[in-house]
NUGULUM-545215 format. One record per atom (N, C-alpha, C, O): residue in one letter; x, y, z. Coordinates in pm, whole numbers, padded with zeros to 5 digits, always signed. Last residue first. Layout:
BEGIN
AXYZ ...
// end
This chain:
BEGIN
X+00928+02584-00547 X+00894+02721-00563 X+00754+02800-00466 X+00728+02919-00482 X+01043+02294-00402 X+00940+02339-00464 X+00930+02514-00442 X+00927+02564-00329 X+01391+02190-00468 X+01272+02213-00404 X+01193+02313-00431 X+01239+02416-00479 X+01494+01921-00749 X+01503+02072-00637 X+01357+02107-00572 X+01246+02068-00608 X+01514+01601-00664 X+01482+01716-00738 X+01494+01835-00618 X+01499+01846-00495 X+01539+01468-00405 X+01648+01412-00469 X+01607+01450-00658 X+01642+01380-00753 X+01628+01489-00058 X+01581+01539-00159 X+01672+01480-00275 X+01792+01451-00276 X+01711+01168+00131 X+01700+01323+00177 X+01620+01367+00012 X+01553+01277-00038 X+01726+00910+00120 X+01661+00954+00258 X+01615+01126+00229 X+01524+01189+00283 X+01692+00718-00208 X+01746+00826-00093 X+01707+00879-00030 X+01614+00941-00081 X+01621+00562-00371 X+01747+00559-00342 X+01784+00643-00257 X+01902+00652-00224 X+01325+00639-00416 X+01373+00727-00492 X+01562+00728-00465 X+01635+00820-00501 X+01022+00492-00404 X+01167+00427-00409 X+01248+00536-00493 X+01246+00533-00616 X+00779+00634-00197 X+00835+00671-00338 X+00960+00580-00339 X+01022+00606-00236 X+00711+00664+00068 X+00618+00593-00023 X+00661+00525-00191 X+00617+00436-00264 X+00814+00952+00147 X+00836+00748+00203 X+00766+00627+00173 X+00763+00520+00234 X+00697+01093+00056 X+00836+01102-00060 X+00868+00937+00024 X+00925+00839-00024 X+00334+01167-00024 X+00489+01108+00096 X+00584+01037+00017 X+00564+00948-00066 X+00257+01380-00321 X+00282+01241-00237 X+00356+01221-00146 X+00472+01255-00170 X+00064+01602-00432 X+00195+01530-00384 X+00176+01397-00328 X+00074+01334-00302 X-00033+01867-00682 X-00045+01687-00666 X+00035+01625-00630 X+00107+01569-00712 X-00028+02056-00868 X-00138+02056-00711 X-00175+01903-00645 X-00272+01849-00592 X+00087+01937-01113 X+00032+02085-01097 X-00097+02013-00964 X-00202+01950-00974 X+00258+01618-00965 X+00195+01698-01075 X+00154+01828-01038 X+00181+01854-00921 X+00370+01572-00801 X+00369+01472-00907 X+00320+01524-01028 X+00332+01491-01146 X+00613+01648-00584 X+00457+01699-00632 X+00507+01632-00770 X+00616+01631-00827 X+00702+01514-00288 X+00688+01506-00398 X+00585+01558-00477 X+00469+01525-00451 X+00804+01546+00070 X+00690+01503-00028 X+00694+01521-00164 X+00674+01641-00144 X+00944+01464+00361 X+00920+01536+00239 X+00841+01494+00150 X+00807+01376+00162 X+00934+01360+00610 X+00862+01471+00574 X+00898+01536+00456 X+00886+01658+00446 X+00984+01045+00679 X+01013+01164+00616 X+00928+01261+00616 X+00814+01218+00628 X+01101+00708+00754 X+01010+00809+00784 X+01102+00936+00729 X+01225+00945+00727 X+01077+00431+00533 X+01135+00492+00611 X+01068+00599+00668 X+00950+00598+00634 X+00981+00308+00290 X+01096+00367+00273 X+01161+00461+00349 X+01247+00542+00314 X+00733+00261+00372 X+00818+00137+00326 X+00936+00161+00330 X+01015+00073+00365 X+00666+00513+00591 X+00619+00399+00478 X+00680+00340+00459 X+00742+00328+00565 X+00546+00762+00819 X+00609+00677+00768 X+00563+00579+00691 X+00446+00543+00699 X+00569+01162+00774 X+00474+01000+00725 X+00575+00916+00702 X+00667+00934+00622 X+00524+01457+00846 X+00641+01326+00867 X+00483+01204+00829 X+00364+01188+00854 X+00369+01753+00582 X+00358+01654+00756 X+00435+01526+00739 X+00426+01473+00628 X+00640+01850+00485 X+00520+01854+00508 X+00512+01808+00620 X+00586+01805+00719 X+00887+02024+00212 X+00871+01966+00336 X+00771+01967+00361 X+00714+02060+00304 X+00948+01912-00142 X+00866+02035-00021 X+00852+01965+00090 X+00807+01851+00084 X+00997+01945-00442 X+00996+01835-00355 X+01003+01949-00228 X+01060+02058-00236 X+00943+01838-00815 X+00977+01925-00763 X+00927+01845-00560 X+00858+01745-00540 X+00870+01618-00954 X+00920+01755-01039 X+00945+01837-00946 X+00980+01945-00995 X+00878+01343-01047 X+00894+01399-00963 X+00958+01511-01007 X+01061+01519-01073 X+00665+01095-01161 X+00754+01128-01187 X+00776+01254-01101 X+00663+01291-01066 X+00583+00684-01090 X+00565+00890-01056 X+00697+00919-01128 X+00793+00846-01154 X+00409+00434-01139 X+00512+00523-01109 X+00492+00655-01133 X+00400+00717-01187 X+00221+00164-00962 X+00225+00299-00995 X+00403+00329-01026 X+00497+00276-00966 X+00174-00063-00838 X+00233-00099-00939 X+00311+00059-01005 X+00415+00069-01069 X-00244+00001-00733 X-00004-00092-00691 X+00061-00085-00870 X+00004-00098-00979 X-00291+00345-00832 X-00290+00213-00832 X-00116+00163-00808 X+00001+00199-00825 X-00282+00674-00628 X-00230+00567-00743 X-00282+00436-00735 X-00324+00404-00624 X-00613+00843-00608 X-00566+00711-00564 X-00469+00622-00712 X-00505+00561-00813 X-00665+01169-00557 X-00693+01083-00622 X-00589+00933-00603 X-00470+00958-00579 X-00694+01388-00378 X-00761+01409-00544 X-00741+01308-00635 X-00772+01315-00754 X-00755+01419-00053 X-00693+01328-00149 X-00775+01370-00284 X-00897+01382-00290 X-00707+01721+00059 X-00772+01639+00056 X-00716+01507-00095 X-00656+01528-00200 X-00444+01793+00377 X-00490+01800+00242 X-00599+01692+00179 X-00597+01580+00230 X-00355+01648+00581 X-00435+01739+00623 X-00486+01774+00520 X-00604+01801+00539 X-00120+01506+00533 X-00199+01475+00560 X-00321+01555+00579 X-00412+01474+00599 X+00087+01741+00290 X+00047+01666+00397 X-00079+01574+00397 X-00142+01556+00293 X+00128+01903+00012 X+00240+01880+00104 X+00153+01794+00252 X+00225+01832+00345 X-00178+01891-00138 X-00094+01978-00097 X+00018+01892-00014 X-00034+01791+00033 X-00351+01726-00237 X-00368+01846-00352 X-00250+01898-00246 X-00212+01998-00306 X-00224+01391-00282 X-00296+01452-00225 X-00289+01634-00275 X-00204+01657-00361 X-00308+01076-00343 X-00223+01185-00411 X-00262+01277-00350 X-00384+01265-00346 X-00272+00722-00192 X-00341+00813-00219 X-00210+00954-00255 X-00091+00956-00223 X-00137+00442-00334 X-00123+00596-00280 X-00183+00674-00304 X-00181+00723-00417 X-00160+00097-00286 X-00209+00207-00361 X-00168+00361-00280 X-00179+00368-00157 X+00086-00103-00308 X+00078+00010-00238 X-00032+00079-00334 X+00000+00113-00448 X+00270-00278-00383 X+00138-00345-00387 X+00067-00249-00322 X-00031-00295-00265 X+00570-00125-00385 X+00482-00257-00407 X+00379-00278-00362 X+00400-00316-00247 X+00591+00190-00401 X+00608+00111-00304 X+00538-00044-00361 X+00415-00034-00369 X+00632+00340-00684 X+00614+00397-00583 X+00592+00179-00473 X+00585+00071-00532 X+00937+00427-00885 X+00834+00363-00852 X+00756+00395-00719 X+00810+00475-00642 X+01009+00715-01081 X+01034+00604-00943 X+00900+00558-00956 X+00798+00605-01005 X+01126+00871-01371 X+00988+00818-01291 X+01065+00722-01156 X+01177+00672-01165 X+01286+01197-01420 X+01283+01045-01432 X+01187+00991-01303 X+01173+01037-01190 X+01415+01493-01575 X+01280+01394-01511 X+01301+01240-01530 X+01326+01181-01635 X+01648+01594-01718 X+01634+01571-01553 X+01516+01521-01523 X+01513+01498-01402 X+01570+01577-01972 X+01648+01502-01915 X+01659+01527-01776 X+01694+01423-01720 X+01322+01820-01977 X+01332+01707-02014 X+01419+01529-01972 X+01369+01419-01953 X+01540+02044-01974 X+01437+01998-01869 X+01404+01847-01873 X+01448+01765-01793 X+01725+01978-02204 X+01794+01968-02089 X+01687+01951-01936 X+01715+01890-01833 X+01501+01986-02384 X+01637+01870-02425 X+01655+01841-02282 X+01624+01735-02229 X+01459+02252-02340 X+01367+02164-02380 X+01397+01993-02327 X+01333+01914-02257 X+01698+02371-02424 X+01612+02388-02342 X+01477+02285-02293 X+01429+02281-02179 X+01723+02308-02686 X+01775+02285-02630 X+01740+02312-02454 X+01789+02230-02377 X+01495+02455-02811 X+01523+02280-02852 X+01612+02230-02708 X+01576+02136-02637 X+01538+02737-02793 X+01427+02702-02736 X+01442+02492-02744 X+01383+02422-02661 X+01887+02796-02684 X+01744+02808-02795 X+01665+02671-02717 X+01693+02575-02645 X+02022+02979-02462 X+01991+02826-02506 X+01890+02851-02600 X+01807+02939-02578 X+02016+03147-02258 X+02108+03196-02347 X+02097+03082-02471 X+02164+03101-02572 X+01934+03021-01937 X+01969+03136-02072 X+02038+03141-02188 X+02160+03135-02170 X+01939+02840-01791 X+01901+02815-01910 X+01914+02909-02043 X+01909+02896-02166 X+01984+02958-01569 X+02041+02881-01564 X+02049+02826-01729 X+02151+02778-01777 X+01723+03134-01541 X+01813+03222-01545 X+01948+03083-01592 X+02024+03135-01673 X+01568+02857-01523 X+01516+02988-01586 X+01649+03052-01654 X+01683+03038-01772 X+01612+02819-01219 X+01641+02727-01311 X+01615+02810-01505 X+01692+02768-01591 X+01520+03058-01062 X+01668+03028-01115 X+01698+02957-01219 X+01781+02991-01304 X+01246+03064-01121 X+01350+03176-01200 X+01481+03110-01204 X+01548+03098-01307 X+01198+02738-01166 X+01174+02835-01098 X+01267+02981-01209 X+01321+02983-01319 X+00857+02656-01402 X+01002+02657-01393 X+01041+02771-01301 X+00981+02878-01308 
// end
């Protein structure tokens, strides 16, 4: 969690806190019949750690500029970390939108 989001949360018992991270995560799908590779950093140049299956969804916790990749959903350079050391081309992702759409990565 960054500091701000952190400092944003103050003052909240620990349930509620919880409650409110919690409700800002929501999964997208990732492209139809698309396997995606995951990769350990923001680009192409990173090594793949592992292959969504078609059908996949993600959940998106945070979002970082990289190398431009185009996909189904257009061309972008942003990317998605799906997990602790784990992104994806955000043009891969059906997320309704060209630009960022979680806060960006710490």
């Amino acid at each position: 969690m960054s500091v701000d989001r952190a400092e944003a949360l103050e003052g909240r018992d620990e349930g509620e806190v919880a409650t409110t991270a919690a409700s800002a995560l929501r999964s997208y799908s990732v492209a139809p019949g698309v396997r995606l590779n995951v990769r350990s950093g923001p680009g192409t140049g990173y090594p793949v750690v592992r292959v969504l299956p078609a059908g996949a969804r993600v959940t998106i916790y945070c979002q970082t500029p990289g190398t431009t990749v185009s996909g189904p959903y257009g061309t972008s350079n942003i990317w998605d970390n799906i997990d602790d050391g784990q992104y994806v081309s955000d043009s891969y992702v059906n997320t309704g939108s060209d630009g960022y759409v979680r806060p960006r990565c710490s």
